[in-house]
DSSP file (Angstrom, degrees, kcal/mol; ACC not computed):
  #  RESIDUE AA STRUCTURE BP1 BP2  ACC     N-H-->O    O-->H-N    N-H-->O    O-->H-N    TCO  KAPPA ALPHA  PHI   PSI    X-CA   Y-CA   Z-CA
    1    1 A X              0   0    0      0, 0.0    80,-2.7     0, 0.0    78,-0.1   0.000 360.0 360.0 360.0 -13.8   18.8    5.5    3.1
    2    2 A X  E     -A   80   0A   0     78,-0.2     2,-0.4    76,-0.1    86,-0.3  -0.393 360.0-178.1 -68.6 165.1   15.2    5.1    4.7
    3    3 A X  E     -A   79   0A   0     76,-1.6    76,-1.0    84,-0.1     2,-0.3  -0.973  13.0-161.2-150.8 147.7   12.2    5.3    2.6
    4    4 A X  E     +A   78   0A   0     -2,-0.4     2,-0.5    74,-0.2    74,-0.2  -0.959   9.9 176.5-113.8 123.6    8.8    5.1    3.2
    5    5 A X  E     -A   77   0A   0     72,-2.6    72,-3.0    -2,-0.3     2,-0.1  -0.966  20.7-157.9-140.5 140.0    5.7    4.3    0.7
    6    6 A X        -     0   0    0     -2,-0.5    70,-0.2    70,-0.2    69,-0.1  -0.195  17.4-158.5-114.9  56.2    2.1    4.0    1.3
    7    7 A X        -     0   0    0     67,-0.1    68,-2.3    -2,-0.1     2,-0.3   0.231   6.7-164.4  -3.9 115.2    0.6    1.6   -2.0
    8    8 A X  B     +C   74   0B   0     66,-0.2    66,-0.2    64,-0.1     2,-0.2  -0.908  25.7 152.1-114.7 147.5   -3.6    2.3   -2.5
    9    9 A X        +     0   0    0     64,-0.9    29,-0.1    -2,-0.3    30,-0.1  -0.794  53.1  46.6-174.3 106.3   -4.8   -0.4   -4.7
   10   10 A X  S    S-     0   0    0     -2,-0.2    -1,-0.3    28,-0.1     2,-0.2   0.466  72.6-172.5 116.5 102.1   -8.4   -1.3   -4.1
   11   11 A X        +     0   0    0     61,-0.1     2,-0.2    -3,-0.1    61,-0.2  -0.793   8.3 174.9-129.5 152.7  -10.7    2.3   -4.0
   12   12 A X  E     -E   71   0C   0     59,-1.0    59,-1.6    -2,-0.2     2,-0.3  -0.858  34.5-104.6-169.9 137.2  -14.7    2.7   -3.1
   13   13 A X  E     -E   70   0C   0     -2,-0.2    57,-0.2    57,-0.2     2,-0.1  -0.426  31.6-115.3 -89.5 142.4  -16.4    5.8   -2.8
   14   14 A X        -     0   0    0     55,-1.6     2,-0.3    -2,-0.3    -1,-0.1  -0.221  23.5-137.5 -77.4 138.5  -17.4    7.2    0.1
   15   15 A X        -     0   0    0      5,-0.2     6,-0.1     1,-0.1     5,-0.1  -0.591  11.8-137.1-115.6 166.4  -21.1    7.9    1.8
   16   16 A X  S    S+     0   0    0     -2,-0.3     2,-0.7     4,-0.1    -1,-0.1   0.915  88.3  74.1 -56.8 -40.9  -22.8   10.6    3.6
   17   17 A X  S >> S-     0   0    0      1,-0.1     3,-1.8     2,-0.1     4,-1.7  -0.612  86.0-128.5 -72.8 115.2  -24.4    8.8    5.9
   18   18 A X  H 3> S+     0   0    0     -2,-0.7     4,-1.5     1,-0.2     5,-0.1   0.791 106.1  40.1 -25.9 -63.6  -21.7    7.2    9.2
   19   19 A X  H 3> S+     0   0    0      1,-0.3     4,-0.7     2,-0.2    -1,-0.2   0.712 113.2  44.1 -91.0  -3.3  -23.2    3.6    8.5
   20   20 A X  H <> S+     0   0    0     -3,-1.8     4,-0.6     2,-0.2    -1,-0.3   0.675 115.4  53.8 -94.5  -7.7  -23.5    3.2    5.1
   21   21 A X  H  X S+     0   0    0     -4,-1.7     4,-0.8     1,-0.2    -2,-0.2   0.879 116.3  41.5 -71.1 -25.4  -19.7    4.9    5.0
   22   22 A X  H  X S+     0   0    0     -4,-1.5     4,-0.5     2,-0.2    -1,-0.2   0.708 110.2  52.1 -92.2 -18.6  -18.5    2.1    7.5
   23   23 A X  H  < S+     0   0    0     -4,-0.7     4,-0.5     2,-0.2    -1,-0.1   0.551 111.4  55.3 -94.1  -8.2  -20.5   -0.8    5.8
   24   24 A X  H  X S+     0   0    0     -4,-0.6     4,-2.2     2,-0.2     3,-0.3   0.842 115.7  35.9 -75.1 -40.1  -18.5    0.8    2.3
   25   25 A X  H  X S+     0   0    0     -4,-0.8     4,-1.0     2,-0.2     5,-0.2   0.610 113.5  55.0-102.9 -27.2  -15.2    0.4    3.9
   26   26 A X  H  X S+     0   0    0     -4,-0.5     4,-1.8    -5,-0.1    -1,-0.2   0.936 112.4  45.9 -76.3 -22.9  -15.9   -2.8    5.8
   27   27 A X  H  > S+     0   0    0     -4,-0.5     4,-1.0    -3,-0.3    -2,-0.2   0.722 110.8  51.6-100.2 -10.5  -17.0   -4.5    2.4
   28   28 A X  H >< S+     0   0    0     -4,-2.2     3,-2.4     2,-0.2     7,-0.3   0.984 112.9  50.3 -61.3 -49.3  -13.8   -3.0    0.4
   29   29 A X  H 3< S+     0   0    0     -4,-1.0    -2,-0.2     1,-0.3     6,-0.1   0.846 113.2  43.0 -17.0 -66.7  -11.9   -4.6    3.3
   30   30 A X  H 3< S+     0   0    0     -4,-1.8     2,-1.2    -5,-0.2    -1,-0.3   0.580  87.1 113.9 -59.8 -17.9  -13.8   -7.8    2.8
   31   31 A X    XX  -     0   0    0     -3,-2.4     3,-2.8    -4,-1.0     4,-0.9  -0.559  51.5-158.8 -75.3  87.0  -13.5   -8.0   -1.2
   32   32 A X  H 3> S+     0   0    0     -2,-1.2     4,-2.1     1,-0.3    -1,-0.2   0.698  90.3  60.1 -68.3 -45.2  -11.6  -10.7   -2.3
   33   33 A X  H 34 S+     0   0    0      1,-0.3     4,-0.4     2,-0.2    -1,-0.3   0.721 111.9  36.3 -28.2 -43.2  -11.3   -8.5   -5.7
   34   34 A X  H X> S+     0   0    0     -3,-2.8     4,-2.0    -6,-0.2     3,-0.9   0.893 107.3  58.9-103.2 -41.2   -9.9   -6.0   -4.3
   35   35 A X  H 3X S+     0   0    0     -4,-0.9     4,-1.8    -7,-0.3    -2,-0.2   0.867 108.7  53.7 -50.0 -37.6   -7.7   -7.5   -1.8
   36   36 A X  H 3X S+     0   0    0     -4,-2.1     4,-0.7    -5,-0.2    -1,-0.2   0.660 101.3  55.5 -63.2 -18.0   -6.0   -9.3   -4.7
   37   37 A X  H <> S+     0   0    0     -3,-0.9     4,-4.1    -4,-0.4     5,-0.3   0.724 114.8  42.3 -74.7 -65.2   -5.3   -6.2   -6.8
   38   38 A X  H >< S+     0   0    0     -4,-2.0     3,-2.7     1,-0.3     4,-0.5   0.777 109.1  52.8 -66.5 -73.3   -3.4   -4.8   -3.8
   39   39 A X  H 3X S+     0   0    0     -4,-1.8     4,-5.0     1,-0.3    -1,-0.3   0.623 112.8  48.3 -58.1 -32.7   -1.6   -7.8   -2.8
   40   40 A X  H 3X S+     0   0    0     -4,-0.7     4,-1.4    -5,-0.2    -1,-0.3   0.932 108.2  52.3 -51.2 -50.3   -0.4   -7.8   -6.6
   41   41 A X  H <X S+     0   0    0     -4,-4.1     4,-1.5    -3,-2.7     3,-0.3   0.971 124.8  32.2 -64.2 -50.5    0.6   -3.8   -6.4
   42   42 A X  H  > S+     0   0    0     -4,-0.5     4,-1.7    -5,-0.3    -2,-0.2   0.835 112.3  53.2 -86.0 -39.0    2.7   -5.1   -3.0
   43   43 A X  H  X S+     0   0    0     -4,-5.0     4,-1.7    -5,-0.4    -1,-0.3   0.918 114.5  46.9 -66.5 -15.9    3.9   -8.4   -3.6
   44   44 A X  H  X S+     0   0    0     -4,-1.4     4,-0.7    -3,-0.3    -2,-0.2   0.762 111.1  53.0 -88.2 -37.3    5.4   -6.8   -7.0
   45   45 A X  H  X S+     0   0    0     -4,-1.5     4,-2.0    -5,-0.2     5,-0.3   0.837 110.3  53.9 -50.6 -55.3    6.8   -3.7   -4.7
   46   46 A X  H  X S+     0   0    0     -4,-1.7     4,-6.3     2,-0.3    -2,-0.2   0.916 106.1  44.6 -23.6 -80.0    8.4   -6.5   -2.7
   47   47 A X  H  < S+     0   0    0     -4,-1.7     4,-0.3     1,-0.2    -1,-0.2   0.608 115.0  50.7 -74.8 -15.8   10.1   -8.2   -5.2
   48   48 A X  H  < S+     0   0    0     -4,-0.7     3,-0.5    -5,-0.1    -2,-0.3   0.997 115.0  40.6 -69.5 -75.3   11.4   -5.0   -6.6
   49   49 A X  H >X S+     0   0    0     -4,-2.0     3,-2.2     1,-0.2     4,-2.0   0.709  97.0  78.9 -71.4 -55.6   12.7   -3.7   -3.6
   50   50 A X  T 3< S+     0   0    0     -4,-6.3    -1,-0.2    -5,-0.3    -2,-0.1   0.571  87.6  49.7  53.9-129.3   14.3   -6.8   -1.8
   51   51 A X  T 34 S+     0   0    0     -3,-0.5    -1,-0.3    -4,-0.3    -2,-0.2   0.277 114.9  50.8 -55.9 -28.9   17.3   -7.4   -3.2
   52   52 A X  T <4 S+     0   0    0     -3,-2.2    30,-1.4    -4,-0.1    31,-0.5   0.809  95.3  70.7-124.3 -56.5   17.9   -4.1   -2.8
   53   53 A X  E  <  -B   81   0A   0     -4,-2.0    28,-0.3    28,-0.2     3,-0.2  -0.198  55.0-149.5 -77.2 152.8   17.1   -3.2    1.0
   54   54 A X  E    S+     0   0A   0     26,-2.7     2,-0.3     1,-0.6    27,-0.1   0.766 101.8  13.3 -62.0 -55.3   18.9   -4.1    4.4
   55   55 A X  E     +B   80   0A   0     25,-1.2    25,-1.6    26,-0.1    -1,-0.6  -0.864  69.1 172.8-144.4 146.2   15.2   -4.0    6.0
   56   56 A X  E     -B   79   0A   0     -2,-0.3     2,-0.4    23,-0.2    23,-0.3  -0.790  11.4-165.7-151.0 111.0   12.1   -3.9    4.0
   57   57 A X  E     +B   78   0A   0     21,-1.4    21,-1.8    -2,-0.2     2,-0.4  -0.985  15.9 162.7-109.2 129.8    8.4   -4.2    6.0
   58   58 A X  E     -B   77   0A   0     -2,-0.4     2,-0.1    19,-0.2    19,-0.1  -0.971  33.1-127.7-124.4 109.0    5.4   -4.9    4.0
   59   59 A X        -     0   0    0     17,-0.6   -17,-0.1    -2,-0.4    -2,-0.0  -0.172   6.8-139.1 -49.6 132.5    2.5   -6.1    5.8
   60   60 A X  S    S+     0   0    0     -2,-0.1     2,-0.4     1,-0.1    -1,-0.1   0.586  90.3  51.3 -66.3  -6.9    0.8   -8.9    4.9
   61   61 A X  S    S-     0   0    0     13,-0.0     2,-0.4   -22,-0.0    -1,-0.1  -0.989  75.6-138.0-143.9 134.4   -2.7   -7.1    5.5
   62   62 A X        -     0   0    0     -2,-0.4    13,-0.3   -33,-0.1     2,-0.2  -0.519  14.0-147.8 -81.9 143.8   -3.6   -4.0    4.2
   63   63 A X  B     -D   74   0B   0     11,-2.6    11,-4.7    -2,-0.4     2,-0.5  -0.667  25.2-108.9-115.1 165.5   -5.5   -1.2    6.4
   64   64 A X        -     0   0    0     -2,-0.2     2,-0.5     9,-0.2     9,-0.2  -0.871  26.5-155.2-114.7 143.2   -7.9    1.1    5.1
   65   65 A X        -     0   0    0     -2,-0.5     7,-0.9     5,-0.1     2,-0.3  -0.902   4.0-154.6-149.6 155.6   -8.0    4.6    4.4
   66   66 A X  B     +F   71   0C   0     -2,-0.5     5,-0.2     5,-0.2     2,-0.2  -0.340  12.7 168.7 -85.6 124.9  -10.2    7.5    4.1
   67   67 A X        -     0   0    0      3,-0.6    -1,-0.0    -2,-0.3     5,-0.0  -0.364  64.3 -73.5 -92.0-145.4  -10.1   11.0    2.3
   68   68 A X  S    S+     0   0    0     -2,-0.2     3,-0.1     1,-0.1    -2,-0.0   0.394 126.3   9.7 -87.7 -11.8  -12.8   13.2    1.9
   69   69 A X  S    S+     0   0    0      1,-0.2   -55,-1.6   -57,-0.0     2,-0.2   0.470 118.5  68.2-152.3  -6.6  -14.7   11.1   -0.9
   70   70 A X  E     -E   13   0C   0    -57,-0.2    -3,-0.6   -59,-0.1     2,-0.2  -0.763  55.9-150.4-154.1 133.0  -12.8    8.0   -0.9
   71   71 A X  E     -EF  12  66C   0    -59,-1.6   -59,-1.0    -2,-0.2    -5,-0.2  -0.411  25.9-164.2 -75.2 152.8  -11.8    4.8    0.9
   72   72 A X        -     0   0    0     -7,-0.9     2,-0.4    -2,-0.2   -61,-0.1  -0.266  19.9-134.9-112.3 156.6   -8.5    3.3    0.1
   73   73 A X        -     0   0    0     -9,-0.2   -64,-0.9    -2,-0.1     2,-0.4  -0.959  43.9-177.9-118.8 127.6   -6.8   -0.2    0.8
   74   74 A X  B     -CD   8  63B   0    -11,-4.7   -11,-2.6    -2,-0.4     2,-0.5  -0.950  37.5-177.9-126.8 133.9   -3.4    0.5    2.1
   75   75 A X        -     0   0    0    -68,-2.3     2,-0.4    -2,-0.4   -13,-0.1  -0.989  23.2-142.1-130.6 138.1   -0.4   -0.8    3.2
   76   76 A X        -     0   0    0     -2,-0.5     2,-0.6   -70,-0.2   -17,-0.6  -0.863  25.8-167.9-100.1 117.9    2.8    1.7    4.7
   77   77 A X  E     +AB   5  58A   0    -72,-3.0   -72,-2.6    -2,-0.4     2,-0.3  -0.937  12.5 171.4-113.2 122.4    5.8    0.1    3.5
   78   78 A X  E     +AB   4  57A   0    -21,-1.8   -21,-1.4    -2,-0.6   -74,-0.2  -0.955   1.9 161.4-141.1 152.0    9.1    1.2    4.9
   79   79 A X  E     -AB   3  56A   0    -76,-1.0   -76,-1.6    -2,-0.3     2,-0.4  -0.569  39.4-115.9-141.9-176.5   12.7   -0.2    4.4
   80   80 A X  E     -AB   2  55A   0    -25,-1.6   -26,-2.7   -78,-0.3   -25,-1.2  -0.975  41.3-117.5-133.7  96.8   16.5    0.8    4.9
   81   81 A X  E     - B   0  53A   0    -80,-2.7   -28,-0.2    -2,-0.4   -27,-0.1  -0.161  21.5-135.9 -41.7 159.8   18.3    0.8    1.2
   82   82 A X  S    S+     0   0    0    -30,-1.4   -29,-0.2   -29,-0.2    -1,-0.1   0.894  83.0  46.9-131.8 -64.3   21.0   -1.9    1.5
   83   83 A X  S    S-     0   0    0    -31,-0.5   -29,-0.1     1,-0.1    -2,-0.1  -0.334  77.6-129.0 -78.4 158.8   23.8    0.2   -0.2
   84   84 A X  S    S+     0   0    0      1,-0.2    -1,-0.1    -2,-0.1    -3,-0.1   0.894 114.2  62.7 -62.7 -30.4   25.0    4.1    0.3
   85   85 A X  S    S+     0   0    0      5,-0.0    -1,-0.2     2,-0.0     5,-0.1   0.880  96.4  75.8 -70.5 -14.7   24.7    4.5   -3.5
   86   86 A X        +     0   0    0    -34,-0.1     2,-0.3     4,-0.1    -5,-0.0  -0.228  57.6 159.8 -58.4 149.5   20.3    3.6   -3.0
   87   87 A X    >>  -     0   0    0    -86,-0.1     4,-3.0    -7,-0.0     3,-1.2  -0.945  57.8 -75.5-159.5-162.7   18.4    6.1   -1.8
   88   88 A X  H 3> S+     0   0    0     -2,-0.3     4,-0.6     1,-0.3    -2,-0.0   0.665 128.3  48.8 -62.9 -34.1   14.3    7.2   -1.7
   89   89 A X  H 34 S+     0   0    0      2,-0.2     4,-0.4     3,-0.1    -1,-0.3   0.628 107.4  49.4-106.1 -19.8   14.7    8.3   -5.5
   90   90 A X  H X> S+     0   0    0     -3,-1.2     4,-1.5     2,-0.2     3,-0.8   0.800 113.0  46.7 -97.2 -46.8   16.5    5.3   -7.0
   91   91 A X  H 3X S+     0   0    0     -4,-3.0     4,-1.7     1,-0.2    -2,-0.2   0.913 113.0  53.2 -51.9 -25.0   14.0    2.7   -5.5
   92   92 A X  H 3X S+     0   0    0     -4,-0.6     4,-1.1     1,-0.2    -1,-0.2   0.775 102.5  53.3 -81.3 -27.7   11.5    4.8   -6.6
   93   93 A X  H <4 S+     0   0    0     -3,-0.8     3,-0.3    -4,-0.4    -1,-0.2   0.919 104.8  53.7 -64.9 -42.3   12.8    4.8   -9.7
   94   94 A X  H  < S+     0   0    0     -4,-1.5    -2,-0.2     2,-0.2    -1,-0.2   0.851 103.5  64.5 -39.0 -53.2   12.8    0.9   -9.9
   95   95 A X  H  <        0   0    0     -4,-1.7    -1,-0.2    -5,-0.3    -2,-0.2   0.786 360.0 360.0 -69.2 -26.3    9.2    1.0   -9.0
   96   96 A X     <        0   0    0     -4,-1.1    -2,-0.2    -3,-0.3    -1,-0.2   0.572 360.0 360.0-118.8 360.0    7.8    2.8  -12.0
């Protein structure tokens, strides 16, 4: 009945150089554009999810993360389905 999900919403590509790669990822951070796209992808996750859950956490601030060519805005969401019949594949289903 746990689940875990880690929503990216808000992307910027990553550079060679260490400070212009940290001054990419400090201004997605910063990007009121982009923080508003993700809080839409999570508050919408949210409201889906709910009703549904025992325990639900979604953070209210998104963290950033890297691959190999691009940074991310992220939030790691994880909850406890509120019935036996939920599990990881029917929320997920809900969601899309």
């Amino acid at each position: 009945g746990r689940f875990y999900s880690n929503p990216l919403a808000g992307s910027a590509r990553r550079e060679a150089d260490p400070q212009r790669d940290r001054e990419v990822g400090e201004r997605l951070m910063a990007s009121a554009k982009d923080r508003h796209e993700h809080r839409i992808v999570t508050e919408s996750m949210r409201d889906v999810l709910a009703g549904r859950c025992r325990y639900l956490n979604v953070p209210h601030t998104p963290e950033l993360l890297t691959t190999t060519t691009l940074w991310h805005l992220s939030t790691p969401i994880d909850g406890e389905a509120a019935s036996p019949d939920e599990n990881a594949l029917s929320l997920a289903c809900l969601l899309h």
